[in-house]
Structure formats: structure tokens, C-alpha cells
PDB file of N, H, CA, C and O in Angstrom:
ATOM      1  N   UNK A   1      64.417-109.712 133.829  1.00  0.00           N
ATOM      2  CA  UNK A   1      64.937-110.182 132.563  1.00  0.00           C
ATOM      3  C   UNK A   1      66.099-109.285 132.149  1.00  0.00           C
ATOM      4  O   UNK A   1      65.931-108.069 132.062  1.00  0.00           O
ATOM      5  N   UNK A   2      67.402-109.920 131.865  1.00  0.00           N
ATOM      6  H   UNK A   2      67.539-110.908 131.936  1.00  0.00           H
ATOM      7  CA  UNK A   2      68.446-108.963 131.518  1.00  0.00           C
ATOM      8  C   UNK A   2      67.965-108.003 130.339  1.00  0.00           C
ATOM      9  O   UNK A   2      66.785-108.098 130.000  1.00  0.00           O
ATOM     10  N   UNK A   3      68.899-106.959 129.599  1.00  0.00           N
ATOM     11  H   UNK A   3      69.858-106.881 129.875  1.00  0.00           H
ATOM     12  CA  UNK A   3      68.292-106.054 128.693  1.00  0.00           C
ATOM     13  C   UNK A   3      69.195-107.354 127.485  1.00  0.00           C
ATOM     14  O   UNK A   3      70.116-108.121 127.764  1.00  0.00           O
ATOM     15  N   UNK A   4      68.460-107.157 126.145  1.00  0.00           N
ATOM     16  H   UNK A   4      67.711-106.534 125.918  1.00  0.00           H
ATOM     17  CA  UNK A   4      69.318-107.866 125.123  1.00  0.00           C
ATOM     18  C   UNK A   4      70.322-107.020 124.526  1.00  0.00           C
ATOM     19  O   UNK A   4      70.118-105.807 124.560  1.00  0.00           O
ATOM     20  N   UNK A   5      71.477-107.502 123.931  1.00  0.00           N
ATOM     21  H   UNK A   5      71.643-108.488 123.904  1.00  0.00           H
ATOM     22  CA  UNK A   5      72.987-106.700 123.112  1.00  0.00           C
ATOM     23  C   UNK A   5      71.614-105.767 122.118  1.00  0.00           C
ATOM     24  O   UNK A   5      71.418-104.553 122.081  1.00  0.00           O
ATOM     25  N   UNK A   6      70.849-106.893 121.405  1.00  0.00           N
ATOM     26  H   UNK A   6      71.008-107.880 121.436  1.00  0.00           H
ATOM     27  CA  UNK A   6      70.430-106.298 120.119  1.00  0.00           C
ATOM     28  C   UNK A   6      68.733-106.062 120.420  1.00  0.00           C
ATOM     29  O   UNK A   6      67.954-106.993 120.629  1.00  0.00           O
ATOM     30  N   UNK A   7      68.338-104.552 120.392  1.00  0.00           N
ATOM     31  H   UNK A   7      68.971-103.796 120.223  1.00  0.00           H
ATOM     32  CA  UNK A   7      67.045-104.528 121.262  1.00  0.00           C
ATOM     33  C   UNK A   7      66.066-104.613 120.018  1.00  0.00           C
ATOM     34  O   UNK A   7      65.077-103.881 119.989  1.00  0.00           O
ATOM     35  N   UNK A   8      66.282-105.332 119.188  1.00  0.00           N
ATOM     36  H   UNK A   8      67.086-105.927 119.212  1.00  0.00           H
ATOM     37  CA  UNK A   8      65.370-105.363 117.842  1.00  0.00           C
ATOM     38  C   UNK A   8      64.702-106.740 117.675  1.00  0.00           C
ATOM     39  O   UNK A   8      64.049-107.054 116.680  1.00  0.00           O
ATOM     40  N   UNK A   9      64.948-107.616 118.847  1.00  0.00           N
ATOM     41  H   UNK A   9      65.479-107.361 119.656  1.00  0.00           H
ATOM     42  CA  UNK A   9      64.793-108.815 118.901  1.00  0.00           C
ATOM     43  C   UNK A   9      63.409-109.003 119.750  1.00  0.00           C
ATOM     44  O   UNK A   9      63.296-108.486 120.861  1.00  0.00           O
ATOM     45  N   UNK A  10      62.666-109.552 119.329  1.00  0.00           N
ATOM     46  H   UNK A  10      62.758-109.972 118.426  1.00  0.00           H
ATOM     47  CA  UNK A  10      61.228-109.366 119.695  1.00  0.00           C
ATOM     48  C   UNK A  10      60.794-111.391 119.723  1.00  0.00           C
ATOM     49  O   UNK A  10      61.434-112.222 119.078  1.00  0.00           O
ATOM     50  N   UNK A  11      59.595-111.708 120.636  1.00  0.00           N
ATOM     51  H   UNK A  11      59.075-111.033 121.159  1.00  0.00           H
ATOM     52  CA  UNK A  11      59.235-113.132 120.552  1.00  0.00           C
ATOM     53  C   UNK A  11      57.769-113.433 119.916  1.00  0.00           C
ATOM     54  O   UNK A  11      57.408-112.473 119.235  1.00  0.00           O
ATOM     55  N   UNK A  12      57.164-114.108 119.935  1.00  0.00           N
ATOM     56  H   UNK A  12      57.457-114.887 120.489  1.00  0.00           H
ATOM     57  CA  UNK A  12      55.818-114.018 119.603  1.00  0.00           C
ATOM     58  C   UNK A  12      55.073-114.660 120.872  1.00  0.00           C
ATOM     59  O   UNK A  12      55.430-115.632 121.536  1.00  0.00           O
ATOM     60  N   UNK A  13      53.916-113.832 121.029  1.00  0.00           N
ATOM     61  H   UNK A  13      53.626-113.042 120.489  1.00  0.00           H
ATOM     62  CA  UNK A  13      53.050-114.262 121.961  1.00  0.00           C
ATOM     63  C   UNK A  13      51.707-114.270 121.126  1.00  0.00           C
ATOM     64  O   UNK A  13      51.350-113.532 120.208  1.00  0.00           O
ATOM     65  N   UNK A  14      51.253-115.039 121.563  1.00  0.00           N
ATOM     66  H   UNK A  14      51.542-115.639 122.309  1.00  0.00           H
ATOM     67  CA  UNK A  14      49.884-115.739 121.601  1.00  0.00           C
ATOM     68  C   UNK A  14      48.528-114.811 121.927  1.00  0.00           C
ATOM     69  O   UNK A  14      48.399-114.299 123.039  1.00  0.00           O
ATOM     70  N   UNK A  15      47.778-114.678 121.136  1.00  0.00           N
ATOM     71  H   UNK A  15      47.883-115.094 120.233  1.00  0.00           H
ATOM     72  CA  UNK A  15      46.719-114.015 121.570  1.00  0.00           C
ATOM     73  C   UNK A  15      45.514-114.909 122.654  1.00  0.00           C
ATOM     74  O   UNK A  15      45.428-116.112 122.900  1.00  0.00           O
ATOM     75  N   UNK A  16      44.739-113.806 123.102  1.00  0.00           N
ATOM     76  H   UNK A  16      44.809-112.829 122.902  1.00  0.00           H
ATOM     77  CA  UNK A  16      44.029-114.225 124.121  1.00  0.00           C
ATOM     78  C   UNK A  16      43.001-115.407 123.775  1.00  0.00           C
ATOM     79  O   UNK A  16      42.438-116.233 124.494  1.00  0.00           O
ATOM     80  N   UNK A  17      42.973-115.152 122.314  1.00  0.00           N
ATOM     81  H   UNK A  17      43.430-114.481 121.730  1.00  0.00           H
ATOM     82  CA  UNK A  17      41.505-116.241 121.251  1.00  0.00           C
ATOM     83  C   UNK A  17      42.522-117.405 121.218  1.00  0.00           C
ATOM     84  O   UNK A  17      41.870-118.422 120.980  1.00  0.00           O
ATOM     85  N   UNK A  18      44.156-117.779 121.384  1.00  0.00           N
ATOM     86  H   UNK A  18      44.686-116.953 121.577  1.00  0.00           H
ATOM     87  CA  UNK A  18      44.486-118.738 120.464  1.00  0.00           C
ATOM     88  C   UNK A  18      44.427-119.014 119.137  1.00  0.00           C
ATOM     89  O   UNK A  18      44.815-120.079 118.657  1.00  0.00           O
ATOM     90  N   UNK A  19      43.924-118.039 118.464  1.00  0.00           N
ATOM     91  H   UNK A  19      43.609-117.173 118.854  1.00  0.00           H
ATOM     92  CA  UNK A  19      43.797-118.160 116.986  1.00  0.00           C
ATOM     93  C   UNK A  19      45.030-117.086 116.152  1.00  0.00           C
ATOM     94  O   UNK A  19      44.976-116.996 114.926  1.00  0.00           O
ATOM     95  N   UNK A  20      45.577-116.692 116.557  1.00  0.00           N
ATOM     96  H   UNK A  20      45.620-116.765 117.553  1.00  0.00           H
ATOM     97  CA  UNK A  20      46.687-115.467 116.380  1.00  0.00           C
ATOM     98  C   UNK A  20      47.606-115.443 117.070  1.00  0.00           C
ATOM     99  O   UNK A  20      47.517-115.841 118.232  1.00  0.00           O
ATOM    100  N   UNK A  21      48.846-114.933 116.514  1.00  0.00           N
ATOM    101  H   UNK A  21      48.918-114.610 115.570  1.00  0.00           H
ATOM    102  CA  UNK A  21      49.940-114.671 117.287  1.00  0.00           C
ATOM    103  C   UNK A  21      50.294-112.909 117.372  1.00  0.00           C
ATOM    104  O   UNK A  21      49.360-112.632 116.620  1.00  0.00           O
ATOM    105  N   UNK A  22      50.647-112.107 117.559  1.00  0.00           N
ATOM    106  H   UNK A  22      51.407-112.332 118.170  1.00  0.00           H
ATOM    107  CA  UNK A  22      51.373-110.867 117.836  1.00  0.00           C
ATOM    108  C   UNK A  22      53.116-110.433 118.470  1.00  0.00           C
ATOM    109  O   UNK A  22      53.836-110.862 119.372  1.00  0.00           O
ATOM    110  N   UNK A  23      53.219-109.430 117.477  1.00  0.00           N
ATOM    111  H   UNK A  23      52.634-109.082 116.745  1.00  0.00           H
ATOM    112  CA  UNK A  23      54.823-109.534 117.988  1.00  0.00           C
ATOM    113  C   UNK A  23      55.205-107.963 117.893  1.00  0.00           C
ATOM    114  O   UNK A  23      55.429-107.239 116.923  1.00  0.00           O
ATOM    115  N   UNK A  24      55.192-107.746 119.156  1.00  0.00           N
ATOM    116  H   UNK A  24      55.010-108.334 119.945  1.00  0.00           H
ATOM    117  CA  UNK A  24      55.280-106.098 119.201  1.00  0.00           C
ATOM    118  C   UNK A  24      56.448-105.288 118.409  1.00  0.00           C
ATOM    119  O   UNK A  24      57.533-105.865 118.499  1.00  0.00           O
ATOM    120  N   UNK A  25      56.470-104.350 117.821  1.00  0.00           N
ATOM    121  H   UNK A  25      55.589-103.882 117.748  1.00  0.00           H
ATOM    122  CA  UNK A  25      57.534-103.516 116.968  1.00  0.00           C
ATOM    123  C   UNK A  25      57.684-102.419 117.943  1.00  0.00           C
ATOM    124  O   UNK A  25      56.743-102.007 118.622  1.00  0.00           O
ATOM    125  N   UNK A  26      58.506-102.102 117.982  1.00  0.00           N
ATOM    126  H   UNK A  26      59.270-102.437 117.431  1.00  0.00           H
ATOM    127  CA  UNK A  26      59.631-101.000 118.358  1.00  0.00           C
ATOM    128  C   UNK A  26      58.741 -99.299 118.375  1.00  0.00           C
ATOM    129  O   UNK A  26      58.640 -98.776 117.265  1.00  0.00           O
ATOM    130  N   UNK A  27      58.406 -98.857 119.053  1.00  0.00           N
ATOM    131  H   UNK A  27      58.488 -99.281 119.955  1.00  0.00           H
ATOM    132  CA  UNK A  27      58.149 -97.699 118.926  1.00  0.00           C
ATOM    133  C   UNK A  27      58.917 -96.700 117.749  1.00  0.00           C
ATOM    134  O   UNK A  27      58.334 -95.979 116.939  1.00  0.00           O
ATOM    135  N   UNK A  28      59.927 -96.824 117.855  1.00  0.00           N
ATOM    136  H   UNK A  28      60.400 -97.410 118.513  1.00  0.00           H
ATOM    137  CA  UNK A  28      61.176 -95.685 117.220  1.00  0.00           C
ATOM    138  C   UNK A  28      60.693 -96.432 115.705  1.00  0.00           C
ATOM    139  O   UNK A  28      60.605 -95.599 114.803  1.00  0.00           O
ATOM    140  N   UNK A  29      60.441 -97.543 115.379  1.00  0.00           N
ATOM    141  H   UNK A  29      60.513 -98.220 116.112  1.00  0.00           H
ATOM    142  CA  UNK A  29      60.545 -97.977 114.139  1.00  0.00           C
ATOM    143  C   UNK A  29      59.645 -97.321 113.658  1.00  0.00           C
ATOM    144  O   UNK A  29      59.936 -96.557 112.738  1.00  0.00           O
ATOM    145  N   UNK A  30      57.619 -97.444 114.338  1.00  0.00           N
ATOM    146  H   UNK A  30      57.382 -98.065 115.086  1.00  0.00           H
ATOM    147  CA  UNK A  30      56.746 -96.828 113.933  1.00  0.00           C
ATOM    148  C   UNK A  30      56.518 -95.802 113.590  1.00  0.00           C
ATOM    149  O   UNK A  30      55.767 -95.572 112.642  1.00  0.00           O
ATOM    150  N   UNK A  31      57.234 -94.724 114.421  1.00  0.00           N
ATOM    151  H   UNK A  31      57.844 -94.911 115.191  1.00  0.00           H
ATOM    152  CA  UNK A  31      57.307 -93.312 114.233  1.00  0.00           C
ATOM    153  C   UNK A  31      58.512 -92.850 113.211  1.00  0.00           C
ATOM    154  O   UNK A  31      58.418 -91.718 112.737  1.00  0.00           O
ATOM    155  N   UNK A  32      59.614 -93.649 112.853  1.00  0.00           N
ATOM    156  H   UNK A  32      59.691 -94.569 113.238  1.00  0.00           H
ATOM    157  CA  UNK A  32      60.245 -94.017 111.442  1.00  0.00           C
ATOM    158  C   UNK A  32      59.369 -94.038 110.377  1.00  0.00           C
ATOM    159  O   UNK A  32      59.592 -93.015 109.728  1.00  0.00           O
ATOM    160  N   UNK A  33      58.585 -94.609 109.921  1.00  0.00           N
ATOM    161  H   UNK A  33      58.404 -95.439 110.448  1.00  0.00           H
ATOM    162  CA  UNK A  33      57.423 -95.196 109.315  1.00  0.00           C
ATOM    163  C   UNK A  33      56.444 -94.474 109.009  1.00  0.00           C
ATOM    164  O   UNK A  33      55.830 -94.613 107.951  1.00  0.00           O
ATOM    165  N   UNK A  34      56.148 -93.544 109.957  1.00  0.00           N
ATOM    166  H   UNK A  34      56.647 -93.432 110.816  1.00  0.00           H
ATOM    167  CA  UNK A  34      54.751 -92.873 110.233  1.00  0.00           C
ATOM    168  C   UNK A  34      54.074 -93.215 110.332  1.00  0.00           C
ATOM    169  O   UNK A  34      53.123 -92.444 110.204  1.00  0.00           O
ATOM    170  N   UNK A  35      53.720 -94.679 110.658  1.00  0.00           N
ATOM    171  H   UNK A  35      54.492 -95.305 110.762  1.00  0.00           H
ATOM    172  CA  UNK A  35      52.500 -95.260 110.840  1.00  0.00           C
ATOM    173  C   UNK A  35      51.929 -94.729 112.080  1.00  0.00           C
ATOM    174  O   UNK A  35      52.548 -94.304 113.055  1.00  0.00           O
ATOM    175  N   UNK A  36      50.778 -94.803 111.925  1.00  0.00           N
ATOM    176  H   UNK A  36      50.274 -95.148 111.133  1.00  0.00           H
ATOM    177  CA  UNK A  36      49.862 -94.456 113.155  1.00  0.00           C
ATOM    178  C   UNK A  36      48.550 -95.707 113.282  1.00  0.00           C
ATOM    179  O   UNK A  36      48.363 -96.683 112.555  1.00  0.00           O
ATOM    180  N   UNK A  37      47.893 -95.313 114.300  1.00  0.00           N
ATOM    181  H   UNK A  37      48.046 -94.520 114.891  1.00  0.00           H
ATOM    182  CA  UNK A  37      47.272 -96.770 115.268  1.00  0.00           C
ATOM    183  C   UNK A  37      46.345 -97.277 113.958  1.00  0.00           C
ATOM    184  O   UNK A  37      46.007 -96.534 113.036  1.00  0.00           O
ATOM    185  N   UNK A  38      46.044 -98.551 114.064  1.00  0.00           N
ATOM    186  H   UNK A  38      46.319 -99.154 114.813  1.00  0.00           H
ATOM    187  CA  UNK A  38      45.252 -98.669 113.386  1.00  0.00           C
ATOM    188  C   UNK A  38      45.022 -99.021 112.020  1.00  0.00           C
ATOM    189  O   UNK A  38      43.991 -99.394 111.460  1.00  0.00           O
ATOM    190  N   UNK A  39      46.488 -98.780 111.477  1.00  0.00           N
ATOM    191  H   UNK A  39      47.326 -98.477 111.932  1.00  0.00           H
ATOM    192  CA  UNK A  39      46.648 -98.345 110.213  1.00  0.00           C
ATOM    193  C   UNK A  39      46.914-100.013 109.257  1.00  0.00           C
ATOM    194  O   UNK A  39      47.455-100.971 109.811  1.00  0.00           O
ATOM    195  N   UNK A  40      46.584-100.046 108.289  1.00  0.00           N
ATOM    196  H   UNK A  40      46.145 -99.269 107.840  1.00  0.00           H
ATOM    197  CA  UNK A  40      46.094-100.939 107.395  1.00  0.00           C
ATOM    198  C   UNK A  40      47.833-101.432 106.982  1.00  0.00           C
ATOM    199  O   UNK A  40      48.771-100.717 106.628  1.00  0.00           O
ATOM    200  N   UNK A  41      47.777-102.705 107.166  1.00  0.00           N
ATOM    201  H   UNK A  41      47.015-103.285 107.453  1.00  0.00           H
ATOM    202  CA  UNK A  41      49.373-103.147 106.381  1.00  0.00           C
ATOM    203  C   UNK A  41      48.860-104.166 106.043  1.00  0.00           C
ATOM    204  O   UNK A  41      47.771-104.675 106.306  1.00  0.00           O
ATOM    205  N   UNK A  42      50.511-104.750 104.841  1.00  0.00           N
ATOM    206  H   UNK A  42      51.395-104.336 104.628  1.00  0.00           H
ATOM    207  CA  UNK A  42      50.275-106.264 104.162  1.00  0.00           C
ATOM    208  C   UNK A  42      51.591-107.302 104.157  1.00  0.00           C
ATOM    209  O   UNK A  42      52.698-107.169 103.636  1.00  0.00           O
ATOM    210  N   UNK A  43      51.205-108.031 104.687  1.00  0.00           N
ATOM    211  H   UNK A  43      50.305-108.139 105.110  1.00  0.00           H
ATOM    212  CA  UNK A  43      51.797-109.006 105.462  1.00  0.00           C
ATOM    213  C   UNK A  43      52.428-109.769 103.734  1.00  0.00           C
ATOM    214  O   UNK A  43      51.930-109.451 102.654  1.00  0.00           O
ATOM    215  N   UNK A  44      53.728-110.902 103.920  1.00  0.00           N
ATOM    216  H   UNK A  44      54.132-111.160 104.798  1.00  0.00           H
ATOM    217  CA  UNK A  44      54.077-111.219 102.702  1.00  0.00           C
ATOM    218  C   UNK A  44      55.673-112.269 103.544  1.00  0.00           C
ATOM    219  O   UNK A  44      56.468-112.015 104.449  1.00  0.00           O
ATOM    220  N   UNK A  45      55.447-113.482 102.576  1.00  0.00           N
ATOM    221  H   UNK A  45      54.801-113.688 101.842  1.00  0.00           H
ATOM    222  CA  UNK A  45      55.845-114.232 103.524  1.00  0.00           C
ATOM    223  C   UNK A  45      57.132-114.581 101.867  1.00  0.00           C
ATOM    224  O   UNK A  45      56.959-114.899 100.691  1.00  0.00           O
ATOM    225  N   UNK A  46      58.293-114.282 102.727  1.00  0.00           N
ATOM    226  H   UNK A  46      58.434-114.024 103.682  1.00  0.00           H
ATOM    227  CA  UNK A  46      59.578-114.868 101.365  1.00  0.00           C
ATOM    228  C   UNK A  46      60.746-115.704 101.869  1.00  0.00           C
ATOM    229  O   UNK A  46      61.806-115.280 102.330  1.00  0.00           O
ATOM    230  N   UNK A  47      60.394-116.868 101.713  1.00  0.00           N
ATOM    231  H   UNK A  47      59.533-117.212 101.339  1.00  0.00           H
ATOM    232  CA  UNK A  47      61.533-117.955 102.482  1.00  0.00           C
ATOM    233  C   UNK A  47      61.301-118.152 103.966  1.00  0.00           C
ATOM    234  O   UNK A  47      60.192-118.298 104.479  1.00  0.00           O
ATOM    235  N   UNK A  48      62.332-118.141 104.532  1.00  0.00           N
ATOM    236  H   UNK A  48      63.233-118.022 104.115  1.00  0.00           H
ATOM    237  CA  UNK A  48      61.612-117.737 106.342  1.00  0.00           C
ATOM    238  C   UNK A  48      61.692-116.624 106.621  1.00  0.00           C
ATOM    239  O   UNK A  48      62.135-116.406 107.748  1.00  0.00           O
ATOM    240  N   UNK A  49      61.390-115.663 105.935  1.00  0.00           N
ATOM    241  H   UNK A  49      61.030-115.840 105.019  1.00  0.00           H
ATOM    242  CA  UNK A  49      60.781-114.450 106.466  1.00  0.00           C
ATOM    243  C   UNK A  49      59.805-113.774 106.178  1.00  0.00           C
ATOM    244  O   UNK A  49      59.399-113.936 105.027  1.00  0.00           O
ATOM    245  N   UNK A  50      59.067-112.801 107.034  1.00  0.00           N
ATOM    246  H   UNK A  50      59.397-112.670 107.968  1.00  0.00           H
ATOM    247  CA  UNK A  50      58.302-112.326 106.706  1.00  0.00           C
ATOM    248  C   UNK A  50      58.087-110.717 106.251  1.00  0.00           C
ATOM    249  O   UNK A  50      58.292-110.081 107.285  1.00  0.00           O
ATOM    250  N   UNK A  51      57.810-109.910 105.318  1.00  0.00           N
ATOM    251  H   UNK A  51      57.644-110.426 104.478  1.00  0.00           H
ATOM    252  CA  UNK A  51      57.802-108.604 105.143  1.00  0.00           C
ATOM    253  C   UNK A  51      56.283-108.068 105.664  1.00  0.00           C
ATOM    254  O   UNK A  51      55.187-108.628 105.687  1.00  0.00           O
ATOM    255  N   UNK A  52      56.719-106.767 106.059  1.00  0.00           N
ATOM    256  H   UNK A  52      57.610-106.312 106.040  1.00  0.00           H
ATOM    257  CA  UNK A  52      55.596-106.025 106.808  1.00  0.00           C
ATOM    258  C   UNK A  52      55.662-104.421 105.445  1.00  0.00           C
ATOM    259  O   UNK A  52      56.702-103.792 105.251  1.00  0.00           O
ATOM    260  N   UNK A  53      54.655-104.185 104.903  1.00  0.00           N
ATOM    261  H   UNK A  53      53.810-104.696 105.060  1.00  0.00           H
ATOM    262  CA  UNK A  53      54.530-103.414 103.948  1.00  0.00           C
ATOM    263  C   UNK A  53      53.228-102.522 104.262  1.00  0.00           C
ATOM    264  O   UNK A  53      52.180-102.966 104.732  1.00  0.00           O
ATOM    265  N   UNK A  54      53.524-100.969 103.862  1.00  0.00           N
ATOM    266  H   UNK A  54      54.375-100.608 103.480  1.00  0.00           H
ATOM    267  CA  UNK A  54      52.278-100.075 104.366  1.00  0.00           C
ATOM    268  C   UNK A  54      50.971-101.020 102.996  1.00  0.00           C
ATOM    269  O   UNK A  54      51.138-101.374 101.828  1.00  0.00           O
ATOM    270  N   UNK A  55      49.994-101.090 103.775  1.00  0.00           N
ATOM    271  H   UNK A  55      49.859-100.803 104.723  1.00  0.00           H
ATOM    272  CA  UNK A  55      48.549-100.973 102.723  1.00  0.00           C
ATOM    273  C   UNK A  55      48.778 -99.951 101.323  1.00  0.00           C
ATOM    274  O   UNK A  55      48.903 -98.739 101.498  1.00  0.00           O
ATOM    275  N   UNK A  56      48.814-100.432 100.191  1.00  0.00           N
ATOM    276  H   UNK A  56      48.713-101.417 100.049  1.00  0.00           H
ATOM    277  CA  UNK A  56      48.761 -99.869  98.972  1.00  0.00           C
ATOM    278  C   UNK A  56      47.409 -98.802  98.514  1.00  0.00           C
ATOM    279  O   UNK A  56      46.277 -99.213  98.260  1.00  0.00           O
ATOM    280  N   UNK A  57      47.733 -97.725  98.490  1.00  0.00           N
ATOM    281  H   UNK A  57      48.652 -97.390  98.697  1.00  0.00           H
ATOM    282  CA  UNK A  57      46.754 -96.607  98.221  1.00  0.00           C
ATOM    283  C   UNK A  57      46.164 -96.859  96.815  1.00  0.00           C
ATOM    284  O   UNK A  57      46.972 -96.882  95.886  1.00  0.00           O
ATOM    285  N   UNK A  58      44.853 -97.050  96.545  1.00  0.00           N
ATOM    286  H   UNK A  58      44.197 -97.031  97.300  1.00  0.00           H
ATOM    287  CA  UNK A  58      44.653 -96.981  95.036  1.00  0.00           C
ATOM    288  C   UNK A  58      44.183 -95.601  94.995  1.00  0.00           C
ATOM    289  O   UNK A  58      43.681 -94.925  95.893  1.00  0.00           O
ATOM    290  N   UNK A  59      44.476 -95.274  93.622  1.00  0.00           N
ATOM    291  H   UNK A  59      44.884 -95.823  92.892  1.00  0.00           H
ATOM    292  CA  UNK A  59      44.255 -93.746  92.739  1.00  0.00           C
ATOM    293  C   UNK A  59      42.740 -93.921  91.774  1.00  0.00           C
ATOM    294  O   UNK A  59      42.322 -94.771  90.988  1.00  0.00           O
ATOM    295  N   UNK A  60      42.266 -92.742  92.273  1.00  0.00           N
ATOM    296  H   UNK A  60      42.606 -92.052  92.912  1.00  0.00           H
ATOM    297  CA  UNK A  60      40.653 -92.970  91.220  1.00  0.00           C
ATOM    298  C   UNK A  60      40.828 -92.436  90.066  1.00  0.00           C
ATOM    299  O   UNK A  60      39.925 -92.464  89.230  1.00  0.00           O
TER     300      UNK A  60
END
């Protein structure tokens, strides 16, 4: 597969259940981010796109 101009361009594949899709992110982005494995996010859908947002911490 050639390399793409713009390497931020990602497809969706299909999970193994058929009930989900997945679309891998960028290493460099995650570690941008600090996210680490596992970690809780919230999905948010505005026009045709979609936002990816860390999980909101509540305060006791």
C-alpha cells in the first residue's frame, strides 16, 4: 500500500462481533494527550463529525 501525503487519515474497520466499528489513532496523538490504555473517553457527534473528549473527572 503506498504511504498517504496526509498520515492522519485513518479508515474504519469492523470489529470481529459486527456490532462495532474501530478506527485506530495515531500513536504521537495519544502520547500528545496523555492518554494511556484503557482510559475512559466521550464520544459526541456535531454535524458529520465526530469529537473524541477525555472522560470528565467529578470532584467530591
Amino acid at each position: 500500500m503506498p504511504r498517504r501525503k496526509n498520515e492522519n487519515i485513518r479508515s474504519l474497520n469492523k470489529t470481529s462481533s459486527g456490532k462495532a466499528y474501530a478506527v485506530t489513532v495515531p500513536i504521537k496523538m495519544i502520547r500528545e494527550l496523555g492518554w494511556q490504555k484503557k482510559q475512559k473517553v466521550v464520544f459526541s457527534i456535531r454535524g458529520k463529525s465526530i469529537t473524541i473528549k477525555d472522560w470528565p473527572v467529578k470532584k467530591r
